[in-house]
C-alpha positions, -999 to +999 in steps of 0.1 A: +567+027+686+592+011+663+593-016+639+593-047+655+617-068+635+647-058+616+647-070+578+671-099+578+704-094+559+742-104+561+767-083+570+780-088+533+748-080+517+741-044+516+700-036+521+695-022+484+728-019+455+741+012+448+731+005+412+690+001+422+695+034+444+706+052+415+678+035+399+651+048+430+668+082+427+657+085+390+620+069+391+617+098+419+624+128+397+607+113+369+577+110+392+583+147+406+587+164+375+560+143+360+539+159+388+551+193+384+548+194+345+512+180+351+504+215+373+512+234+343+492+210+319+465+222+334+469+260+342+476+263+303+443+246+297+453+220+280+438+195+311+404+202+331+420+188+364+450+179+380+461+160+412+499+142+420+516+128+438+548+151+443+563+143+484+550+109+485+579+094+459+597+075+484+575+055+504+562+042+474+596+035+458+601+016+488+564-001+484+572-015+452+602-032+459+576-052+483+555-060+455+551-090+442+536-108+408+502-116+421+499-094+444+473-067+444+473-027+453+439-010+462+446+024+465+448+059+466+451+085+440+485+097+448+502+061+441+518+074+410+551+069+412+547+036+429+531+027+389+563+039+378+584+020+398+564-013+393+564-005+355+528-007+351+525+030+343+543+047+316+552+087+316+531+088+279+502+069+296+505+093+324+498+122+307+476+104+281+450+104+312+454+140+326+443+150+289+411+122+289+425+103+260+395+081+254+418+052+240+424+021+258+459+014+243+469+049+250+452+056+284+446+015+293+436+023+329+405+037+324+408+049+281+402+084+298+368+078+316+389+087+348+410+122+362+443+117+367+455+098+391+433+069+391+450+036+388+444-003+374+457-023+356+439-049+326+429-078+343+409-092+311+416-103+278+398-082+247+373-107+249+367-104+284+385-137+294+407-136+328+443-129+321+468-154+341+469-129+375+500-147+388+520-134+363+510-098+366+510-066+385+480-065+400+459-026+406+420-027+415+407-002+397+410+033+421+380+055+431+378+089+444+357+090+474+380+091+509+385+057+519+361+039+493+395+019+488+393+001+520+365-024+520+377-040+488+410-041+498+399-065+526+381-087+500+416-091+476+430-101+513+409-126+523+409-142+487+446-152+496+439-170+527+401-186+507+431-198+482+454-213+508+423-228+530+406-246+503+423-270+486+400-271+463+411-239+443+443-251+437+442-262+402+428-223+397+465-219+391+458-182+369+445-165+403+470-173+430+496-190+441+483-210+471+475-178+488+506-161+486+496-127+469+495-097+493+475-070+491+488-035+495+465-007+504+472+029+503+450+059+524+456+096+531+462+106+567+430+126+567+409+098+549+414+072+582+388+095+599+363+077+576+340+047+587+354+026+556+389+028+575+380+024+611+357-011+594+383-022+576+410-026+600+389-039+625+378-068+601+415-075+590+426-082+623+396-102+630+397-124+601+437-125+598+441-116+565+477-109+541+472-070+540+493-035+546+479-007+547+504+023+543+494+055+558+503+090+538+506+113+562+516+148+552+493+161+582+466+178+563+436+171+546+435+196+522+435+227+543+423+210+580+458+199+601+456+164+617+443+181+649+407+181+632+407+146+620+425+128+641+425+120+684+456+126+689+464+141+659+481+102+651+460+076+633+493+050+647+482+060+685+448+057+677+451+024+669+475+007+696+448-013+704+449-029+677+485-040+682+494-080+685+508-095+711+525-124+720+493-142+732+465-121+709+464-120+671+455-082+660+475-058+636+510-056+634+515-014+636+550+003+625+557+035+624+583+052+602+592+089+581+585+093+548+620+108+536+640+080+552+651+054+521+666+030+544+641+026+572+610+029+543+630-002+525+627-021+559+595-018+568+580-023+537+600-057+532+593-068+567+556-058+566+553-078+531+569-105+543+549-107+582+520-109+556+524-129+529+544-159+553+518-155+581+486-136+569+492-110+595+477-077+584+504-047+588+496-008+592+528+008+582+521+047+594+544+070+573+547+102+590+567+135+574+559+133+543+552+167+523+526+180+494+549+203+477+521+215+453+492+216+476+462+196+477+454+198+436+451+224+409+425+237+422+441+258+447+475+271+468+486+255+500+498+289+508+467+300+517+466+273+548+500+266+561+521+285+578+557+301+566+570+279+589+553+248+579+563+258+538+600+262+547+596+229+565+581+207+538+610+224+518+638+213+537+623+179+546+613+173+511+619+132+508+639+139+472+660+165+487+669+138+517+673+109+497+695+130+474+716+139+509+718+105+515+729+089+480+759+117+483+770+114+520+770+075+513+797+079+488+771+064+462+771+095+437+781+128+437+763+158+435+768+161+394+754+129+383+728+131+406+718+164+384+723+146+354+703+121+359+675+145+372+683+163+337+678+135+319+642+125+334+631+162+333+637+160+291+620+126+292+594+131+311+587+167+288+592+143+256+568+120+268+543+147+273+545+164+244+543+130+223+511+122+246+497+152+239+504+149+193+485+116+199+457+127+222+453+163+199+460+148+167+430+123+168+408+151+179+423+176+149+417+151+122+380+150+135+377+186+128+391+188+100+370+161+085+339+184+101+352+212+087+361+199+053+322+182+051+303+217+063+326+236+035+317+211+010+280+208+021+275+248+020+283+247-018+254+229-019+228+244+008+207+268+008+223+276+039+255+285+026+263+313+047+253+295+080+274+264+072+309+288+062+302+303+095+301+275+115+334+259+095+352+294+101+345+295+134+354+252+145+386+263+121+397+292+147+388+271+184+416+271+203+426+234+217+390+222+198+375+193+215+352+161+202+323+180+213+330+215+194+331+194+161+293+170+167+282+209+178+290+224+146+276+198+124+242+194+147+237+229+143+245+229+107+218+193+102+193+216+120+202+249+095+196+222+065+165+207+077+149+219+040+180+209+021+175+174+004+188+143+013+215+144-009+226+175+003+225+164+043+238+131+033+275+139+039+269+154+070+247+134+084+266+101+079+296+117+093+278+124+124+260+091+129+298+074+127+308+098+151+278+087+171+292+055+167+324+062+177+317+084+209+298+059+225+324+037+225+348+061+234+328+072+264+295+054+270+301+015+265+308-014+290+278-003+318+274-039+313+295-069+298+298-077+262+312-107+269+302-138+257+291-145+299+271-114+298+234-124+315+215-121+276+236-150+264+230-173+291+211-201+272+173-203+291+165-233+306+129-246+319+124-254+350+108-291+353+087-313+373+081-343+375+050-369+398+078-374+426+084-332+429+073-324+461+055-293+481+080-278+498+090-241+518+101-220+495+137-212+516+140-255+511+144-245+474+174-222+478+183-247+503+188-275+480+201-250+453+226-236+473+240-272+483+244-280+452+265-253+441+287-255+466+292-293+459+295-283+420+317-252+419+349-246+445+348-208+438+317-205+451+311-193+487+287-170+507+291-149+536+276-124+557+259-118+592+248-152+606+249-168+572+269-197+587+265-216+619+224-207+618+225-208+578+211-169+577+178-155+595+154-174+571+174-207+569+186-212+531+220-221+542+207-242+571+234-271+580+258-259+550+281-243+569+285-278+586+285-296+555+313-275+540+329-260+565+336-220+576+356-212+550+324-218+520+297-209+547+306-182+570+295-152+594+309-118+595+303-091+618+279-068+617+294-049+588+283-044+553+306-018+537+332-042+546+310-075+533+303-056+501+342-050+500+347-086+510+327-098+484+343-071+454+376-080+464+376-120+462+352-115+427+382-095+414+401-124+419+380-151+403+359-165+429+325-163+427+318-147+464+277-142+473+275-116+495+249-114+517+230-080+536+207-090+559+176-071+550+172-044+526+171-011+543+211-024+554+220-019+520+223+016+526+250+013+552+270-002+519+255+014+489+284+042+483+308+012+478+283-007+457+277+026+434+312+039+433+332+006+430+312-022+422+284-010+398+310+014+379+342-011+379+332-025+344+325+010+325+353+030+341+380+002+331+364-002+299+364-032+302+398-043+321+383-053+351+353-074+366+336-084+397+309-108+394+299-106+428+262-116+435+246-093+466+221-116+481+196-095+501+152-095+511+128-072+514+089-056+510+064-070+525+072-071+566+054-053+588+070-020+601+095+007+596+123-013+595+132-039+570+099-034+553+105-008+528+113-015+494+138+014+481+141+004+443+142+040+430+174+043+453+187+008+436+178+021+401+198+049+404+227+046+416+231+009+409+229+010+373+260-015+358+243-040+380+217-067+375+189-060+397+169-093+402+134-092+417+120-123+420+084-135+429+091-165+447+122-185+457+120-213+428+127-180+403+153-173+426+172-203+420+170-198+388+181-162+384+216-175+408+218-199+382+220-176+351+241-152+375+269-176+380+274-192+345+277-147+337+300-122+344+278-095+359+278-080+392+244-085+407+217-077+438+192-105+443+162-090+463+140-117+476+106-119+492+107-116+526+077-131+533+083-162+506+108-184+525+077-200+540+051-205+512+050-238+496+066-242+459+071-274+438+109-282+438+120-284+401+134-319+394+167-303+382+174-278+406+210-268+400+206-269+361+176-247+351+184-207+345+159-178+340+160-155+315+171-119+328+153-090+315+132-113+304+088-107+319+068-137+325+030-134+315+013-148+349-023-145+332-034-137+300-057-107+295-071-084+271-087-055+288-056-039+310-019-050+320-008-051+349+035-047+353+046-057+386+074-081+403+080-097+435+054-097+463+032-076+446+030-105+419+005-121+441-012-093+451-018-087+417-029-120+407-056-120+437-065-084+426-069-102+389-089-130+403-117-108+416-116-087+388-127-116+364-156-119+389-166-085+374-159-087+337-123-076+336-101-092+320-065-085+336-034-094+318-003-095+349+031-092+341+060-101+363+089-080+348+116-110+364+143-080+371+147-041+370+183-041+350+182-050+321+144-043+316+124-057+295+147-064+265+124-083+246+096-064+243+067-083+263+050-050+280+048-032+248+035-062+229+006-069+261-001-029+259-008-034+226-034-056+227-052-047+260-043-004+255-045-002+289-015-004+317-010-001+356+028-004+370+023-018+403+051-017+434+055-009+465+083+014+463+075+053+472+053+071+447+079+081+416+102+052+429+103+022+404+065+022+394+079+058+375+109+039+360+092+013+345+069+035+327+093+054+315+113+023+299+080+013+284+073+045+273+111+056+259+120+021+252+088+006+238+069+031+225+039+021+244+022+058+243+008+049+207-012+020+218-027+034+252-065+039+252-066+052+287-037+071+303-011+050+324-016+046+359+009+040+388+005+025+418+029+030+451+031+027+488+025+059+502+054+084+505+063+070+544+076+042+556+053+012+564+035+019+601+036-013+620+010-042+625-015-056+596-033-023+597-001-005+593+005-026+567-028-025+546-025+015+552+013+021+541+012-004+509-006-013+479-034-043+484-055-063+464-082-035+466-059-011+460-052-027+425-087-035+420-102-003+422-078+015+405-083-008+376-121-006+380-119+032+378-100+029+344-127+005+330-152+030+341-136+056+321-138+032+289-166+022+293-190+035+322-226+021+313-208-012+319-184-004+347-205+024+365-187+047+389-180+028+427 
């Protein structure tokens, strides 16, 4: 296998100037000794981590000159010098990462929140505003988990070919170019034995999307040869089958070695091209390549490969062959090639040690201010002796850190807890800057302080009016949906039968037809990739919803919506967004499947999400509505078991917003509340109904989403005046019913107005059983509720309540 196509060129016009080899030649011993001055970083302490990307410097020399303004890389956390050679990553910046500087303009890919290695670039102004992406270099944000990189890769794809299929999205000039960015994807050999990879490709050449994928292969992964991961022990083979043909669209595959300049300059050219003229997705498979350091710092490649393999990766090295070809081509000789090596070796050291003054010399002004305050406060204290010690021994740490200064004066606040005020006052205020300070530097941007974050969507009312009719709740998010796609070109939904049948319960019924494939579309069965699909075009601009068929499917996507999605905004601080809405439905079905309502699983590894849980489909609406005037990322769970139910339709559908984080009082009460959301909401209200019947007067609460919870204080202020509280849900027992009492406890301070102790109230620990027994017997019912409320009235008072 070969490349198809030779790059065109005339005989005149050489493939690259001698002038921009020169130019390669340099970027790839900056890069290299970069790498290798990185290793040491680390071994002297000075760094907790280290991986490179030493052996890989061609290829990606040779990638970049591909690269285009718009275009976008989703990669892989060896792509260094491929930054370097775009110019979107300085040597300073480098470094400033491999030491965790926690300073955006310093470290701007991640302001340190990130090991080395891990890419982006600012998409976003300061105030959170999209930069014109046309006019920039374009890196989604890189994650560490093998292959994670793929599904949103697809997504930055298939935005290109939404923005040269719509014409509608033209005039969103700042995003693309009529759908002529590319994007570039970057994988490890060993990481394309993943599902993400395998998915991925499969969906490209399906859909037909402008994206190349380039293949590291150095034939290990870590210490396991190719022979373990691989059939074949070549990812290119194993994927012939993918290969177009004359009469079938697929993937165009080339193959070519990683120390070859020329050949690496032609494919990649050709393969951007293929892609960005005809949205043809390329797998360029770069075999040869070496790992001259090992894996990372964390251990010796020696102890895995062979003598012979070492001297091999030695000889084959792609620097050592590039600088064989620059010479035998007459281009430079052998002494200004070690003069310019020379010259990037004493750069790339005074770039690190000028990274490290900044990164240390913040950090050393901190203690001395510590120090200088815990001297100053012990000629005060009664602890005098305690507080020198403490300043003595911060003044003698070797390469001190943020933390070693906050320990000393914590420990020195607690040894002064009898000192008065104006004693602690120094120290204290010091520390509560620092407080300040550190969670900014490392604890901000879970969720948007823009002016679009949900909290500052203005809250509009729903209204009715004598001509409002009864109608199924899915005819709601029916009408809604319309709407929006009328309204707003960016928006556009997709997932597995979402188009030609408008989705299993019918809310996008006849859209598809209305609007046509490209707004109202089916996948495959899929959802890593329609998570991806959905990240990628977000990144972009659009305003993609994403849809999973049924809840217990989100599980076949939740490692890319935890480790991409949910974390994009903290671990860019910032630089990047994805306001991609996850539409999805759940609880009450009958059975194992589809049935369950996992929130504890949401709550915990989806946190930098909203997480929306509405009671009925006319909320719904309302939520998408607040969603897409914001910024957020997103997972709407609705009520399985709602799309038929009659609601009023709201005489300005399309306009209304609800309030997120926002509870809704459902009935007023003043003997016990009663927390709850979704379907349980009217399990709850039935439960309160019968409860009036016998004296008790139950206050229900419908807490509108999980993240953000509660942020104005309605549970506390209803526990408050009935001192009694159930949290009601049908997740497993310690699932969500434990999380919401904990943020009312922690959050609200609820404990000091409880009369009775706080109950929960949970399926049971299995899945549902099938069948309306299984049912009854698996989940939380009306009598359920009612006799655990019952039982805590009998406590209060039992002459009035006696015991069941």
């Amino acid at each position: 296998m070969a490349i198809t196509k030779s790059y065109p060129q005339s005989p005149e016009e050489p493939l690259v100037s001698n002038e921009e080899i020169l130019e390669d030649f340099r970027v790839a011993v900056t890069s290299r000794h970069a790498s290798l001055m990185g290793r040491k970083e680390v071994f002297m302490g000075k760094a907790k981590f280290g991986i490179f990307g030493d052996g890989k410097e061609l290829a990606q020399i040779a990638m970049a000159k591909a690269f285009q303004l718009g275009d976008f890389r989703s990669g892989y956390y060896r792509d260094q010098t491929f930054m370097f050679a775009l110019g979107e990553l300085t040597i300073s910046q480098y470094f400033a990462q491999l030491y965790a500087h926690a300073d955006v303009e310093a470290e701007p890919a991640s302001a340190g929140r990130l090991m080395n290695g891990h890419f982006a670039t600012r998409s976003l102004n300061e105030d959170g505003s999209w930069k014109d992406l046309t006019q920039c270099y374009n890196s989604a944000a890189d994650i560490s988990p093998t292959a994670a990189q793929m599904p949103k890769l697809l997504g930055l794809a298939y935005a290109s070919k939404l923005f040269r299929e719509n014409k509608a999205l033209r005039d969103l000039k700042q995003f693309s170019k009529s759908g002529n960015e590319v994007a570039w994807g970057t994988i490890g050999n060993a990481s394309t034995s993943e599902g993400m990879f395998f998915e991925t490709i499969n969906a490209a050449g399906v859909m037909q999307v402008p994206m190349v994928v380039a293949i590291w292969d150095d034939e290990y992964g870590i210490s396991v040869p190719n022979k373990y991961h691989t059939t074949k022990g070549s990812i290119s083979e194993v994927l012939m089958g993918f290969q177009r043909t004359e009469t079938e669209r697929g993937i165009e595959i080339l193959r070519v070695k990683g120390w070859d300049y020329e050949a690496l300059v032609q494919a990649f050219r050709y393969a951007g091209g293929l892609a960005r003229q005809q949205h043809v997705p390329v797998l360029i498979h770069v075999e040869e390549m070496t790992q001259p350091q090992g894996h990372s710092t964390s251990g010796s490649h020696e102890r895995y490969k062979s003598a012979e393999r070492l001297q091999w990766e030695k000889e084959w090295d792609c620097i050592s062959r590039f600088r064989d070809y620059i010479v035998s081509a007459g281009i430079a000789k052998d002494e200004a090639l070690d003069q310019i090596e020379e010259d990037a070796k004493a750069e790339v050291k005074r770039q690190k040690e000028a990274a490290w003054n900044r990164f240390s010399g913040e950090i050393k002004k901190e203690i001395q201010e510590a120090i200088a305050l815990l001297r100053s406060s012990a000629e005060k204290s009664t602890r005098k002796v305690v507080l020198l010690q403490l300043a003595e021994e911060l003044s003698k740490t070797i390469n001190p850190i943020r933390k070693d200064a906050v320990t000393a004066v914590r420990k020195a606040l607690l040894a002064m807890r009898f000192d008065s005020e104006s004693v602690r006052s120094g120290l204290k205020a010091w520390y509560e800057a620092q407080g300040e300070k550190n969670f900014d530097r490392y604890n901000s941007h879970l969720y948007s302080h823009s002016q679009w974050a949900v909290g500052n969507i203005k809250e509009v009312a729903a209204t009715y009016d004598e001509k409002s009719p009864l109608v199924d709740g899915r005819e709601i998010l029916q009408a809604f949906f319309d709407h929006t796609l009328e309204k707003d070109p960016r928006f556009f939904a997709f997932g597995e039968d979402v188009g030609k049948i408008g989705d299993v319960n019918q809310a996008f019924a006849g859209l598809q037809a209305k609007y046509g494939e490209s707004r109202v579309t089916d996948t495959g069965i899929r959802e890593c990739t329609i998570i991806g699909q959905g990240i990628g075009t977000a990144l972009r601009g659009l305003r993609p919803v994403a849809e999973i068929q049924y809840l217990d499917y989100l599980l076949y996507a939740l490692q890319t919506l935890s480790d991409d999605l949910a974390s994009l905004l903290y671990r860019t601080k910032g630089g990047q967004k994805a306001p991609l809405i996850v539409r999805t439905r759940g609880h009450r079905l009958e059975g194992v499947w589809h049935s369950g309502s996992p929130m504890g699983m949401i709550l915990s590894s989806l946190r930098g999400m909203i997480v929306c849980v509405p009671r009925d489909m006319t909320q719904a609406a309302g939520m998408y509505k607040t969603l897409l005037e914001s910024d957020e990322p997103a997972i709407m769970i609705e009520c399985l078991n709602g799309y038929r139910l009659k609601e009023k339709l709201p005489s300005n559908l399309g306009e209304y917003t609800v309030a997120l984080g926002k509870p809704e009082i459902l009935r007023e009460g003043t003997d016990l509340t009663v927390v709850t959301y979704g379907s349980m909401c009217r399990i709850v209200m039935d439960s309160a109904e019968e409860l009036a019947e016998l004296g008790i007067s139950v206050e229900v609460v419908d807490v509108q989403t999980l993240l953000p919870f509660d942020n104005h204080g309605v549970i506390g202020r209803s526990v408050q005046k009935t001192g009694r509280v159930i949290f009601a849900d049908e997740d497993v027992p310690g699932g969500a019913s434990a999380y919401m009492l904990q943020q009312a406890l922690d959050e609200q301070g609820i404990f000091k107005y409880l009369d009775s102790e706080p109950q929960t109230i949970a399926a049971k620990a299995h899945r549902p059983a099938y069948s309306s027994d299984g049912d009854y017997f698996s989940k939380p019912s009306a009598d359920d509720v009612t006799e655990k409320a019952y039982r805590m009235m009998h406590e209060a008072n039992p002459k009035k309540f006696p015991l069941i």
